[in-house]
N, C-alpha and C positions, 0 to 999 in steps of 0.2 A: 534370595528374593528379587537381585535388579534381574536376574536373567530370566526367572518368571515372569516380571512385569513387562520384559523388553519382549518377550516371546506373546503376551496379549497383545499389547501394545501391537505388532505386525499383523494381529489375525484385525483389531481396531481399522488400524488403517487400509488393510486391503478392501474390507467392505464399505470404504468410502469416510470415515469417521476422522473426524482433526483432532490427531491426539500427539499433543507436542511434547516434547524431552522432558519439560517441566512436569507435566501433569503423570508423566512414565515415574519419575523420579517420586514424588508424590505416595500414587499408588506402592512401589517397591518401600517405604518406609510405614504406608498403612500396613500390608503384609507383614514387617520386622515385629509387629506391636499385635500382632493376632494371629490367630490360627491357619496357616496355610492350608491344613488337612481339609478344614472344614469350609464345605461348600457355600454356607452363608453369607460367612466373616469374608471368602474372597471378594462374593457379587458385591457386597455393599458399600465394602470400599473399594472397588472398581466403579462401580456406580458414581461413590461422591465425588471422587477425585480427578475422575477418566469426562466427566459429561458434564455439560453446561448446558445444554439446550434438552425441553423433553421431550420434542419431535426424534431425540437420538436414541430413547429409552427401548424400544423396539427393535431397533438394529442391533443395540449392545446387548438383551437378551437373548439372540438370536448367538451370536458372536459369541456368545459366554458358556451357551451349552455346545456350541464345537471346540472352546478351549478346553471346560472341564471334561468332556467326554473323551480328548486325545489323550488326557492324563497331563495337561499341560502344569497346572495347579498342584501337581504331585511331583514332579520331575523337574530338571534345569528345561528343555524343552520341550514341543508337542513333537508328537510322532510326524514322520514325513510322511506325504503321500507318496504314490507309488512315480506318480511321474514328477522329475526335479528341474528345475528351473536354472539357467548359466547364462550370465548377462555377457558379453561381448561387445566394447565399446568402437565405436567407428568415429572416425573423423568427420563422413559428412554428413550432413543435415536431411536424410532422407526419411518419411517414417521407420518406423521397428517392423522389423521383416523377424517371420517365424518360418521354421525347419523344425522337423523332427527327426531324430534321431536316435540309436538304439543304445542302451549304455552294455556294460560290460555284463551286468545280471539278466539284459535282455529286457528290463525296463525302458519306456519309451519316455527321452528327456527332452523337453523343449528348447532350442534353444533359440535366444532373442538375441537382437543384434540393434542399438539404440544410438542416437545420439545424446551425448549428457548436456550439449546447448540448448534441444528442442526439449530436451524431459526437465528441464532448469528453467524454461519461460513457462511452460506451462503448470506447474509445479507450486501446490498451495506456501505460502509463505510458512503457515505454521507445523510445515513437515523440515521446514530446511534442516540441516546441516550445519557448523560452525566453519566448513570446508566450502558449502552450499554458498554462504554469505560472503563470505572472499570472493568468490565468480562474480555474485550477483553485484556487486564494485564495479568490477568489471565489466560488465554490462549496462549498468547505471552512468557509467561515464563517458557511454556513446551516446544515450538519450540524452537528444535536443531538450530542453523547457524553457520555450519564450511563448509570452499574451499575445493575444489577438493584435494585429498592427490597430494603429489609432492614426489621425491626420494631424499633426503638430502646425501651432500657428507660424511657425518659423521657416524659411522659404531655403533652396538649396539650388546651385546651378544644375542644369538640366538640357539635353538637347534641344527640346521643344516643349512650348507651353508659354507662360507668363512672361511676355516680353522686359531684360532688365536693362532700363536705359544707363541705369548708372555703369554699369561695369562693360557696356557698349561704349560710353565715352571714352572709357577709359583707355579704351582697346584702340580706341579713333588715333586718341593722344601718339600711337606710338605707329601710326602710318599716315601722319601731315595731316591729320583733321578727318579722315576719309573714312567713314563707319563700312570697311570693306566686311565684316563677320556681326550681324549681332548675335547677344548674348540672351539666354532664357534661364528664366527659375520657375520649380516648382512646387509643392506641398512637401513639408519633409515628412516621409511616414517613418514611427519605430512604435516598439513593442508594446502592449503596457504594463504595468505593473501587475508584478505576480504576486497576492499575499496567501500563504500556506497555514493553514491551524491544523497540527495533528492534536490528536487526544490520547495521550501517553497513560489511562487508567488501566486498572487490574483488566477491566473487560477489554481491553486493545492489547495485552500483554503480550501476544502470541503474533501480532502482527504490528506493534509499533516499531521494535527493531529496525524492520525491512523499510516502513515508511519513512520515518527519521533519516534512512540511506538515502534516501528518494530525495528528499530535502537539503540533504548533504550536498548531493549531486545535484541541484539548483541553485543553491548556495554559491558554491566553487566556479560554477559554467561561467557566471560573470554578466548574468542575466537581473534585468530590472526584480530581487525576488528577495520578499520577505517571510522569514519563520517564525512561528509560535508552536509555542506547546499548552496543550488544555487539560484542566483535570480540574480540582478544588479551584484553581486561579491559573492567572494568566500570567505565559513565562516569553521575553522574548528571547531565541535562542539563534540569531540571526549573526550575531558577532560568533558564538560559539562551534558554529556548524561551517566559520569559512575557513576553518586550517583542512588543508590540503589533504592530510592522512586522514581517513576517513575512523580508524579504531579511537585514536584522539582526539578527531573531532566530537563524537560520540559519547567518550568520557567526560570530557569538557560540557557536554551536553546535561550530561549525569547530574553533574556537579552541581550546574544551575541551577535543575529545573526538582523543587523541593517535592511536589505531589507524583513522584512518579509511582504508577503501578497504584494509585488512589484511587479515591471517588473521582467523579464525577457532579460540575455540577456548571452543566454546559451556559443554563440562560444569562445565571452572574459573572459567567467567563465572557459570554460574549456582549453582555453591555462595557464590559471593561473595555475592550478592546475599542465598541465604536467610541465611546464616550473619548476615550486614550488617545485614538490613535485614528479611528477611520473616518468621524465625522472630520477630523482636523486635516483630510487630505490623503493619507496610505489608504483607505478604500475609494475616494472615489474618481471612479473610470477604469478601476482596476477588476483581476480578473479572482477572486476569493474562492478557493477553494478550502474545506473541511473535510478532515478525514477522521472520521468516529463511526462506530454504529450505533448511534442515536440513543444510548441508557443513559439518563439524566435524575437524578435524584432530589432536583431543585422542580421548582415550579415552572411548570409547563407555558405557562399564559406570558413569562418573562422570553421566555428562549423562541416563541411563536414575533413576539411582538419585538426581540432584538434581529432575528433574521428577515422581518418586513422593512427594519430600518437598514440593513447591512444591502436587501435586496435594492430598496431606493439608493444608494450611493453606489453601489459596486454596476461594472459592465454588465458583469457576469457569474454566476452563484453556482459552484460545483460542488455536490455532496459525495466521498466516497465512502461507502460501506462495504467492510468484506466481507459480512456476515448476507449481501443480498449474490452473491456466487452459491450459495445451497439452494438445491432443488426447492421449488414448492415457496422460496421465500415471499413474506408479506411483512411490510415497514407496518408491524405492529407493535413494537416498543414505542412508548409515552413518547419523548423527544424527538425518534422521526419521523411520526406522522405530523407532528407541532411544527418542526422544520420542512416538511416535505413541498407543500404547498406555495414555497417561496424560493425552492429549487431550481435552477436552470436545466442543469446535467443532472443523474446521479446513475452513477457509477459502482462496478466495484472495484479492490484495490488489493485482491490476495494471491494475487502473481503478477507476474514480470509483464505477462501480454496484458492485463491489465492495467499495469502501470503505463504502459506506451499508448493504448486509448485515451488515458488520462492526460498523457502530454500532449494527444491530437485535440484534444478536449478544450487544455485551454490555449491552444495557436487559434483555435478555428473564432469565427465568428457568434456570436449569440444566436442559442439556438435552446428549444426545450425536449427534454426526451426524457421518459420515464421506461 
């Protein structure tokens, strides 16, 4: 049954559909409990297991009568088509070049020649790999994440600018009185504060993983930057995401943070926070970014009227959602249209090039973009 599921599961995701390891797993133990034979019993538990959204119900119809028609459903796999496919990996970063070629039956095989950096940034999070995720470390720990600079009331020497007469005298003192060089200071700039909220709920399952990395690797960089985690309540996982190993810091993560893979109940998570934490200073002038896609199962009029008060104290207010990378999307879940309005940025957050917008996102200056 997993090699039937594994064998939907690619016809899923070739036509575009995000069907993660979990949801394959899933489906192959619906199949263990019902009739493989029968054409029903597959669709419907591919249906429950395989889809979250019902804009997908159409494509997986579609998908379903070319897996059962290959014999997919009956067999370990579907039949091949006539022309086959042979990846060949290259060192440099140039797009995937195609040749055809003739096979030994005189069938005509495509072959692709790819780089696995450029297919690994582009590349939705809830396809990776457990191999995938180890790169993506890797990559995460070249991404810069520092705030917007801010002008600090504290002054710094400088070659020109604010004349300092103190440290002019001082400099006199040691050539007989005679101010031969003066001295200048001026505005010290630095970063500001970065505070991060992911939303580690059932519905971010597929993509909190990756983010939580993302967090990791701001954590560690040794950057002004604060983590939480959001679901039923609010977790701070800022001490636990700074050990160096990222698998342990992660566990460590696990450990703390009680709602993981939960509800969701964004408005009461984030009055805690300001109440806690941001009217008392970590929000403000800092740069707040959330990462969820907006399903909130609390009251709506709380989670509008906590992001008015996070918008009054923060720089700057960044929303990512990875569910607004699908075609045709509309912020029409309860929670992010209630949060949207008091957004600066928003963004999505289900790949890697994603992720480096987000870090231009928050260096740059206040800005709004929808």
């Amino acid at each position: 049954m997993l090699d039937v599921a594994v064998a939907f599961g690619r016809i899923l995701r070739g036509v575009g559909l995000r069907v993660g390891t979990d949801r394959i797993v899933e489906f192959s133990r619906a199949l263990e409990e019902l009739d493989a034979g029968r054409r029903n019993d597959v669709y419907w538990s591919g249906r429950v297991t395989l889809l979250s959204r019902p804009e997908d119900i159409e494509v997986y119809d579609r998908a379903f009568r070319v897996f059962w028609d290959s014999g997919g459903a009956t067999k370990k796999l579907p039949k091949r088509k006539s022309s086959s496919t042979t990846l060949q990996p290259e060192d440099s970063v140039a797009p995937p070049k195609k040749t055809v070629e003739k096979s030994e039956a005189g069938e005509e095989a495509v072959m692709l020649r790819y780089s696995p950096v450029e297919i690994l940034r582009s590349k939705d999070f809830a396809l990776y790999s457990a191999d995938e995720f180890a790169e993506l470390q890797r990559l995460l720990s070249d991404l810069r994440i520092s705030g917007a600079l801010r002008r600090s009331r504290r002054l710094e020497p400088a070659p020109r600018g604010r004349h300092d007469p103190r440290r002019t005298l001082r400099a006199a003192m040691r050539t007989g009185g005679e101010a031969v060089r003066h001295s200048f200071r001026k505005t010290r700039v630095q970063p500001r504060r970065v505070v991060l909220l992911c939303d580690v709920s059932g519905s971010m399952g597929p993509y909190s993983r990756a983010l939580l990395r993302f967090l990791h690797a701001g954590v560690i960089s040794g950057a002004r930057l604060e983590a939480f985690s959001m679901g039923t309540r609010l977790t701070r996982i800022t001490k636990e995401l700074g050990t160096r190993d990222p698998d342990q810091a992660l566990r460590q993560t696990a450990g703390a943070v009680q709602d993981l893979s939960g509800g969701t109940r964004l408005g009461d998570v984030m009055k805690e926070f300001v109440d806690r934490w941001g009217q008392r200073g970590m929000a403000r002038g800092a740069v707040v970014v959330i990462l969820s896609d907006g399903w909130d199962r609390g009251d709506l009029n709380i989670l509008a009227e906590q992001m008015q008060r996070i918008k009054r104290l923060a720089y700057k207010v960044i929303w990512v959602n990875p569910l607004k990378s699908a075609p045709g999307y509309q912020p029409l879940a309860g929670g992010m249209a209630a949060a949207l309005p008091h957004v600066d940025v928003f963004l999505s957050g289900h790949n890697f090039q994603s992720l480096e917008a987000l870090a231009q996102a928050i260096a740059d200056a206040a800005e709004r973009e929808r």
